[in-house]
C-alpha positions, 0 to 999 in steps of 0.5 A, spaced: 142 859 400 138 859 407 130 862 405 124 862 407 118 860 402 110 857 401 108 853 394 101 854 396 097 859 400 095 858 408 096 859 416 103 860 417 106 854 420 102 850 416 105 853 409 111 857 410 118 852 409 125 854 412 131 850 407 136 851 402 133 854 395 138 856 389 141 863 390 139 868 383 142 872 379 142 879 378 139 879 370 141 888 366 139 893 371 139 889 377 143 887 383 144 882 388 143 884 395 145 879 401 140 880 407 142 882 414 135 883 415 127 882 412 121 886 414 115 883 415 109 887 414 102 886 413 101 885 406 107 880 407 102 876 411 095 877 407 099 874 400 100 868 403 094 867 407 090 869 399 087 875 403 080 877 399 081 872 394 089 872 392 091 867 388 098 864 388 102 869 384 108 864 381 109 857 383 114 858 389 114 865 394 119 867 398 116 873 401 117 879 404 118 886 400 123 890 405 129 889 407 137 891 408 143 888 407 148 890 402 150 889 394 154 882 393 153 883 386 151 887 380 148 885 373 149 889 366 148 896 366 149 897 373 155 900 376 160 896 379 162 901 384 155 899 388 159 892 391 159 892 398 155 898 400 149 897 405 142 899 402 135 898 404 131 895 398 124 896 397 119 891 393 122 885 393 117 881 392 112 886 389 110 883 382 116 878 383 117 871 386 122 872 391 124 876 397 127 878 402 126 872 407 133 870 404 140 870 405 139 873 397 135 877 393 135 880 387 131 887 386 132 892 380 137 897 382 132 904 384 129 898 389 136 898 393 137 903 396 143 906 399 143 907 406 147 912 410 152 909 416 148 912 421 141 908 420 141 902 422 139 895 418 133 894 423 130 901 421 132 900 413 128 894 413 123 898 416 122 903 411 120 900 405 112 898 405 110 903 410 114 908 410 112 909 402 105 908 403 106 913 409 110 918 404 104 918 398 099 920 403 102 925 406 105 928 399 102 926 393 098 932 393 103 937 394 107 940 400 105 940 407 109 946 410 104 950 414 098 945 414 094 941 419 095 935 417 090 929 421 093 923 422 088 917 424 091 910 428 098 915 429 101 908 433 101 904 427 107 904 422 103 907 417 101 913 421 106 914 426 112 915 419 106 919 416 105 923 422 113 924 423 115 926 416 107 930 416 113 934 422 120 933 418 116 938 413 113 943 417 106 941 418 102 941 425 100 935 426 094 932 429 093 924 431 088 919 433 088 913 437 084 908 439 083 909 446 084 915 451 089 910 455 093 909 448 094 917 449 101 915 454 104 913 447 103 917 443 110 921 442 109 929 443 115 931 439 112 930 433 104 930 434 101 938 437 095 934 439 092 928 440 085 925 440 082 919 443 076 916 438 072 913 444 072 920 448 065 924 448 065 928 441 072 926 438 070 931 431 069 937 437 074 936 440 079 936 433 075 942 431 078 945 436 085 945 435 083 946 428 078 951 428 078 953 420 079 945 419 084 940 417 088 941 410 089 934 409 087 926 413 091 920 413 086 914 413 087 908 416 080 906 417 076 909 412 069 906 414 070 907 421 073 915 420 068 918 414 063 921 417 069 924 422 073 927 417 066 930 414 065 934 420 074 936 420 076 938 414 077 944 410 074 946 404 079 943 399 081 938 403 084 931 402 083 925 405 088 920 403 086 913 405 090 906 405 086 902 408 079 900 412 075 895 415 069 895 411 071 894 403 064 898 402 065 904 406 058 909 406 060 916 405 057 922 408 057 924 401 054 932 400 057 934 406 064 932 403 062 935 396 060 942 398 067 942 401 069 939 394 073 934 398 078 930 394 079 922 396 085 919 394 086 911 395 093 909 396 095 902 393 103 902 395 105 897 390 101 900 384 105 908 386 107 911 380 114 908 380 118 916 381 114 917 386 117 911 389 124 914 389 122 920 392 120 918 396 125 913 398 130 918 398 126 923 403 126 918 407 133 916 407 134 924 409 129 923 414 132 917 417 139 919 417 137 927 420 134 922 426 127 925 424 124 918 424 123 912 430 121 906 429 119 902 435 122 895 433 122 888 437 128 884 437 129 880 430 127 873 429 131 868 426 130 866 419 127 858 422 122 862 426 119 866 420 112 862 421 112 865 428 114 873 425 108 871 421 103 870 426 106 876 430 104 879 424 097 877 424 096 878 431 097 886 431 101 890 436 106 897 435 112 894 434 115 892 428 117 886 427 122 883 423 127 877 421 135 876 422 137 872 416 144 868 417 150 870 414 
């Protein structure tokens, strides 16, 4: 099979290979699916490049945890009726060698997901990482209908899936973005309001909108966002935070404790595995219902995955991706 991989970590175009590799087996409880497209997220990128200090998990990589393709084959145990159905699979490459950066891949079967005919393979390849971690810091503490929801960096994949389905469930939803001029991209369909963070006092201005205060706030930048969250939040509140720019963040500690303020931090490849489900199957319904929309750019081809990576690393709004060859 055609794929992707690196045997040592470092910059993209001096490690990753594009070649023939020995296509796996599905092993009881698994399938084989053949990959039309692979997702590429940032975690992809900071694995292979040993961000905070990773090692090599196994000799060889193939990376890339998301995907969409369709069930080639099965292993014992699972049912043979699964063949040929299109699925979007999710955690390819976490704790395991080889992921969706080829022709072939091999998940357990909760990990491939099925995909309804009316979604795409480019937005199935886009739910995986981001859309579960989107999932858990919106719900993992319970529903949302009726609440105010704050969303931080809500044209990034994490926060506008956060910011969609926070809407899908019935939540009024507050976002941030950088800059007053990102306001023009912001999406109104799914969003009440929408704050710059470099306007004169983003905190009153979120107040505001929110006199009683935000039920809950997805962190995308924890360091930069903590004192503004203590000044937003209700009593009772939750900040779920999935990433930050600073691995020691200071914390406004008094004012987040009289408000008894629950700081939940969100690793997505460690989530309790049936909250992983749940959250496939929502999101699944969601895209299906057209409730989610996922800015994607033209799929690269598989013997351009070094460049896929460096788009990555370069930041930008839209989702990057791969077409793996038939």
């Amino acid at each position: 099979m055609r794929a992707a991989w690196y045997d040592e970590q470092g910059e993209a175009g001096a490690v990753l290979q594009v070649g023939e590799q020995v296509a796996p087996e599905p092993g009881p409880g698994e399938l084989r699916v053949r990959i039309r497209v692979s997702g590429v997220n940032p975690g992809d990128t900071k694995k292979r490049r040993g961000w905070l200090g990773s090692t090599m998990p196994f000799p060889r990589v193939i990376p890339h945890s998301d995907g969409a393709g369709v069930v080639e084959s099965v292993g014992e145990g699972v049912d043979p009726g699964r063949v040929g159905r299109r699925v979007w699979v999710y955690g390819a490459q976490s704790y395991r060698p080889f992921g969706t950066a080829a022709q072939l891949t091999v998940v357990p079967e909760q990990q491939a997901v099925e995909l309804p005919d009316a979604v795409s393979d480019e937005v199935g390849a886009c739910l995986g990482i981001p859309g579960i971690t989107a999932h858990r810091a919106v719900f993992a503490d319970g529903p949302v209908a009726g609440q105010t929801v704050l969303v931080h960096g809500v044209l990034g994949g994490v926060g506008a899936l956060a910011a969609q389905l926070a809407h899908w469930a019935g939540a009024t939803v507050i976002g941030t973005v950088r800059r007053d001029r990102d306001l023009a991209s912001v999406d109104h369909s799914t969003l009440a309001h929408a704050v710059p963070l470099d306007g004169h006092d983003p905190g009153a201005a979120i107040r505001a909108l929110a006199p009683a205060g935000v039920d809950r706030v997805i962190e995308v930048a924890l360091s930069d966002n903590i004192d503004l969250d203590a000044v937003v939040v209700k009593n009772q509140a939750v900040i779920a935070a999935y990433a930050t720019r600073h691995d020691r963040p200071d914390l406004p500690f008094w004012p987040l404790l009289f408000d008894n303020v629950t700081i939940r931090l969100l690793g997505s490849d460690d989530f309790p595995v049936e909250s992983k489900r749940q959250a496939a199957a929502d999101l699944t319904t969601a895209a299906q219902e057209g409730a989610l929309s996922i800015a994607i750019a033209d799929p690269l081809p598989l013997e351009r995955a070094a460049e896929s990576h460096d788009r990555v690393d370069a930041g930008g709004r839209e989702r990057v991706l791969l077409a793996i060859p038939d």
